[in-house]
C-alpha positions as CSV (number, residue, x, y, z in Angstrom):
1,X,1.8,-79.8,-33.6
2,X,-0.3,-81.6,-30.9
3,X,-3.8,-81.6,-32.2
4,X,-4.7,-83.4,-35.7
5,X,-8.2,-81.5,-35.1
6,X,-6.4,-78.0,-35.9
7,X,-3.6,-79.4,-39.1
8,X,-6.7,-78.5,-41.6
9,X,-7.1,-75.0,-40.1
10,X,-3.3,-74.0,-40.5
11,X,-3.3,-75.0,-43.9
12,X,-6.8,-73.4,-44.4
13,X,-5.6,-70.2,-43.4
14,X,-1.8,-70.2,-43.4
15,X,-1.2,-72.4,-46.4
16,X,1.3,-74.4,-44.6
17,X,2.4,-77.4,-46.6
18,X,1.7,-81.0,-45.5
19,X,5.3,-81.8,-45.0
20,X,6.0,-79.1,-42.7
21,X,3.9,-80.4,-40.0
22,X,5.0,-82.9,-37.2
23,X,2.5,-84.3,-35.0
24,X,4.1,-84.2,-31.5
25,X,3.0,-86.7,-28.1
26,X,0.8,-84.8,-26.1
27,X,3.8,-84.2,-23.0
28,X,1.2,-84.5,-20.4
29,X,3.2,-84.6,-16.6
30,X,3.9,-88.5,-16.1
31,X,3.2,-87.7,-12.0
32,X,-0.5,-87.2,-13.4
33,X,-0.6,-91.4,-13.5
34,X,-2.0,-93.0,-10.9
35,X,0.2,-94.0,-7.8
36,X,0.8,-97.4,-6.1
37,X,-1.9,-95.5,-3.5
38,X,-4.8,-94.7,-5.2
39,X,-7.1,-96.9,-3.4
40,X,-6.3,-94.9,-0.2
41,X,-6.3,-91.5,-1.9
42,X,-9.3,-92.5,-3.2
43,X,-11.0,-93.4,-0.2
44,X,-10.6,-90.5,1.7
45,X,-11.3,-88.5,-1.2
46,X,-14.6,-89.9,-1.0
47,X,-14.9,-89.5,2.9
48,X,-13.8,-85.9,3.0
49,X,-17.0,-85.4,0.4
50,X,-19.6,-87.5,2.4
51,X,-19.8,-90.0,-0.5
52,X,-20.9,-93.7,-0.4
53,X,-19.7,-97.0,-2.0
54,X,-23.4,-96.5,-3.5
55,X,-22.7,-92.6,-4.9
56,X,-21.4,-91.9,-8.1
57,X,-19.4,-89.1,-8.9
58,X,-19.5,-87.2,-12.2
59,X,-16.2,-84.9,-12.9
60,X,-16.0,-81.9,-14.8
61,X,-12.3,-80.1,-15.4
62,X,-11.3,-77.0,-17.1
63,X,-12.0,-73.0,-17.3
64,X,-14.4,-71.7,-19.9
65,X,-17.7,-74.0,-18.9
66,X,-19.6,-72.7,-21.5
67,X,-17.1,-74.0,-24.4
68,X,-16.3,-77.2,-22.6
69,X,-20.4,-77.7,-22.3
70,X,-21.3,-77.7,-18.7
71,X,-24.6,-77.0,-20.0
72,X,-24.9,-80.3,-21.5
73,X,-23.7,-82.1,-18.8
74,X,-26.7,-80.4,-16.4
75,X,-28.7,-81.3,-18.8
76,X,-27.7,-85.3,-18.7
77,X,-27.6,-85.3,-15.4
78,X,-31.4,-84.5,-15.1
79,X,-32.0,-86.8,-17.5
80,X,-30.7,-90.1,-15.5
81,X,-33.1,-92.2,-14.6
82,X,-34.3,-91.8,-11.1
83,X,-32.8,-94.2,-8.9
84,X,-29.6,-93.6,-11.0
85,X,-29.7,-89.6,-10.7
86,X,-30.6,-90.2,-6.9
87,X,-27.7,-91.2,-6.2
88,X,-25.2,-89.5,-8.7
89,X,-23.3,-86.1,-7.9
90,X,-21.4,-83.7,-10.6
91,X,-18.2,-81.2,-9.3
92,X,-17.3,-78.8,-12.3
93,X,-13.8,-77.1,-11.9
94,X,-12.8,-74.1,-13.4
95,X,-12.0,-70.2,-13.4
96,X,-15.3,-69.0,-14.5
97,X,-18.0,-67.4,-13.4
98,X,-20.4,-70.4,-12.4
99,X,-24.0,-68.1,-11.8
100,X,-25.7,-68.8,-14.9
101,X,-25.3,-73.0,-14.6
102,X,-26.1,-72.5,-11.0
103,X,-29.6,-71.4,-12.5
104,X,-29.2,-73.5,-15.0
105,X,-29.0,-76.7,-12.3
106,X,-31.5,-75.2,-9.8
107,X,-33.9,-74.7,-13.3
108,X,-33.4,-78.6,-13.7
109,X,-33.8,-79.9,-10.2
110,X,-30.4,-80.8,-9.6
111,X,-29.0,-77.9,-7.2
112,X,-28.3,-80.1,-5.1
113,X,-26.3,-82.4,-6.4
114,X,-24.2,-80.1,-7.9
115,X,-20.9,-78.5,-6.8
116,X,-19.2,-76.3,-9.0
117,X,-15.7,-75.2,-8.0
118,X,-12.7,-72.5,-8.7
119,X,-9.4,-74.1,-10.6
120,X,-7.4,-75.8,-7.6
121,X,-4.2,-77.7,-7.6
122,X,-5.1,-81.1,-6.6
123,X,-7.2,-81.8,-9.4
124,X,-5.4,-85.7,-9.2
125,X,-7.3,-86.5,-5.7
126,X,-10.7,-85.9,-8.1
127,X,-10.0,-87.8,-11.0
128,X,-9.2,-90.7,-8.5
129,X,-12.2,-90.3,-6.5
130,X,-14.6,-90.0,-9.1
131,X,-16.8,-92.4,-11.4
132,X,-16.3,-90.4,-14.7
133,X,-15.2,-87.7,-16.6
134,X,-18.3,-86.0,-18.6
135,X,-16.6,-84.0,-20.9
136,X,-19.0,-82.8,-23.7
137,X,-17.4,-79.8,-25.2
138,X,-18.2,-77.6,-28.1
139,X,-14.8,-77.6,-29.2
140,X,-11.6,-78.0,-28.3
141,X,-7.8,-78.0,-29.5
142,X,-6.9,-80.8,-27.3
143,X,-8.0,-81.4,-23.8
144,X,-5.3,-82.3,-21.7
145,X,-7.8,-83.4,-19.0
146,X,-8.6,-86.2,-20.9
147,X,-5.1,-87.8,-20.9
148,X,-5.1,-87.1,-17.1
149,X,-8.2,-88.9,-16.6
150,X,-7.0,-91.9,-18.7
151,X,-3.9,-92.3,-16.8
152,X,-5.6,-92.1,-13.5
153,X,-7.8,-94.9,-14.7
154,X,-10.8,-92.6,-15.0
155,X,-13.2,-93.5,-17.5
156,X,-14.3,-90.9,-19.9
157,X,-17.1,-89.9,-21.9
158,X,-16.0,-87.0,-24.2
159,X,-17.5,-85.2,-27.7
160,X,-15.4,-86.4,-30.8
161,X,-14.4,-82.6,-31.2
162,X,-11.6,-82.5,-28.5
163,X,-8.2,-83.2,-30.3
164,X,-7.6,-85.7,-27.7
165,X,-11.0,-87.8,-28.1
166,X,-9.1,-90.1,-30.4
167,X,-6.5,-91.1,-27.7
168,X,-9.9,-92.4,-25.2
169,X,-11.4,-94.5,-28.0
170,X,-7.6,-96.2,-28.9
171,X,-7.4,-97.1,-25.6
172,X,-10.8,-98.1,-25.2
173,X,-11.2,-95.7,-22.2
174,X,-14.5,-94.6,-21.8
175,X,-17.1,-93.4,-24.6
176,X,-17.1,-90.9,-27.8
177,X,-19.9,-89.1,-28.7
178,X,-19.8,-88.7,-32.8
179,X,-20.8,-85.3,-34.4
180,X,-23.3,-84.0,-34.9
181,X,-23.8,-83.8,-31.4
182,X,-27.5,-84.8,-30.1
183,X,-28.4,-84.4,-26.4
184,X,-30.5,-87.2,-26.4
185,X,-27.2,-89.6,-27.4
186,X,-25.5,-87.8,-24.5
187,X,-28.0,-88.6,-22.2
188,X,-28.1,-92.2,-23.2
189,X,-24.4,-92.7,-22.9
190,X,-24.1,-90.9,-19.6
191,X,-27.0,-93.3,-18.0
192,X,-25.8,-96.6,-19.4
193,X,-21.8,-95.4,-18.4
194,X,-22.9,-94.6,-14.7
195,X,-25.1,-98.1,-14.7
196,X,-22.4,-100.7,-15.7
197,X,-20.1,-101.0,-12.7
198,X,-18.2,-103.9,-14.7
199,X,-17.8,-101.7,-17.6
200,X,-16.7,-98.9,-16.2
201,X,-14.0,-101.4,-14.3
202,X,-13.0,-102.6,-17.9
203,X,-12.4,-99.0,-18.9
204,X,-10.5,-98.0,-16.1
205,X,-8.6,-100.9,-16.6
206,X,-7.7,-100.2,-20.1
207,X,-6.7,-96.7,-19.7
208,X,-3.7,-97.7,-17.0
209,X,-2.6,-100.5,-19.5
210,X,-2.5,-97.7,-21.9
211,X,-0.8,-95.0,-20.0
212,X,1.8,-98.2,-19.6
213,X,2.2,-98.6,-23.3
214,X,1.6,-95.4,-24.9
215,X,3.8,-92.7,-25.3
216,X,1.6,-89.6,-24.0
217,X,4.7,-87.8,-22.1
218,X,7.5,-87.0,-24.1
219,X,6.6,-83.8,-26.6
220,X,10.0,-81.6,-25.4
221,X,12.0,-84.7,-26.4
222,X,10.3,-85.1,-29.4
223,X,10.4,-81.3,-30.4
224,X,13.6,-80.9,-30.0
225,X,14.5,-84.2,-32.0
226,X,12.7,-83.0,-34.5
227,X,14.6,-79.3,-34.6
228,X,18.0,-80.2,-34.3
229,X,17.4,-83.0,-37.5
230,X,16.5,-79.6,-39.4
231,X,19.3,-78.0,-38.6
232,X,21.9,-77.5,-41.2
């Protein structure tokens, strides 16, 4: 399996014995690493979406906004301080029907700093041109996204839920919020995150030298290791 977050749950409800399971890499696409041009990717990234070396760019990636707690991150957005929320933009991305957090942001006076977007393909040129990944979910299995942000060099600031979140605070990545969760913590974390330039530089930092010495990319290798050595 991928996900330590869901072993208790199989045996829960399957009964599957402890020795049965093999934890597997996560096999996330080693392209998703960040190339020898990210600078310039990243710069016209940020030209193509009018934003200055003084902007900050909040990123928020997968379908199912509700789950994945869009809501919360509107919510931390209002929050910032003013000079800091001033100059701070979110883009969500996803297949989901975005009307109710359009009300939702418009509610909180942040319309219009908010984007949110259909799924697209390039989803690489964002995790390069942004400032952070908010990724406050209310569960989930794994969150590939994560991975993809830490071996872009992306900070992250995710909920302890996601089956990944361990693999941000190993590499010292980014920030993760501990259960329960409390908005107010979110908030908190999300201004001091955007605020620290040199932090935020350590982060990124971190999660490259991790994506170097990890091994995040080889579950069919691994899966298939581990079948043939049960073969008869």
């Amino acid at each position: 399996m991928i996900s330590e977050v869901q072993q208790p749950l199989f045996i829960k409800h399957y009964h599957t014995p402890l020795q049965r399971f093999h934890l597997l890499p996560p096999g996330i696409a080693a392209d998703r690493r960040a190339p020898a041009n990210a600078g310039e990717i990243r710069a016209e990234f940020r030209a193509e979406f009018k934003l200055a070396d003084h902007h900050l760019l909040l990123v928020q990636i997968g379908s199912g906004f509700k789950t994945k707690g869009l809501d919360r991150s509107l919510k931390a957005l209002a929050a910032l301080p003013r000079e800091l929320k001033q100059r701070t933009r979110l883009i969500a991305i996803g297949q989901d029907d975005p009307r109710s957090f359009q009300l939702q942001a418009k509610a909180l006076g942040v319309s219009d700093q908010v984007q949110i977007l259909k799924g697209r393909s390039d989803i690489p040129r964002f995790l390069l041109g942004a400032d952070l990944l908010i990724h406050p979910a209310y569960n989930e299995n794994t969150g590939t996204v994560l991975l993809e942000a830490l071996v872009s060099g992306l900070p992250v600031l995710v909920t302890d839920v996601c089956g990944y979140a361990h693999y941000i605070a190993e590499a010292d990545a980014g920030r993760v919020l501990t259960s329960p969760f409390e908005q107010e913590r979110l908030n908190h974390l999300l201004a001091d995150m955007l605020a620290d330039d040199q932090r935020r530089a350590f982060w990124s930092r971190n999660g490259l030298a991790y994506a170097d010495s990890a091994d995040l990319y080889s579950m069919p290798q691994h899966a298939a290791d581990i079948i043939l050595a049960t073969r008869p």
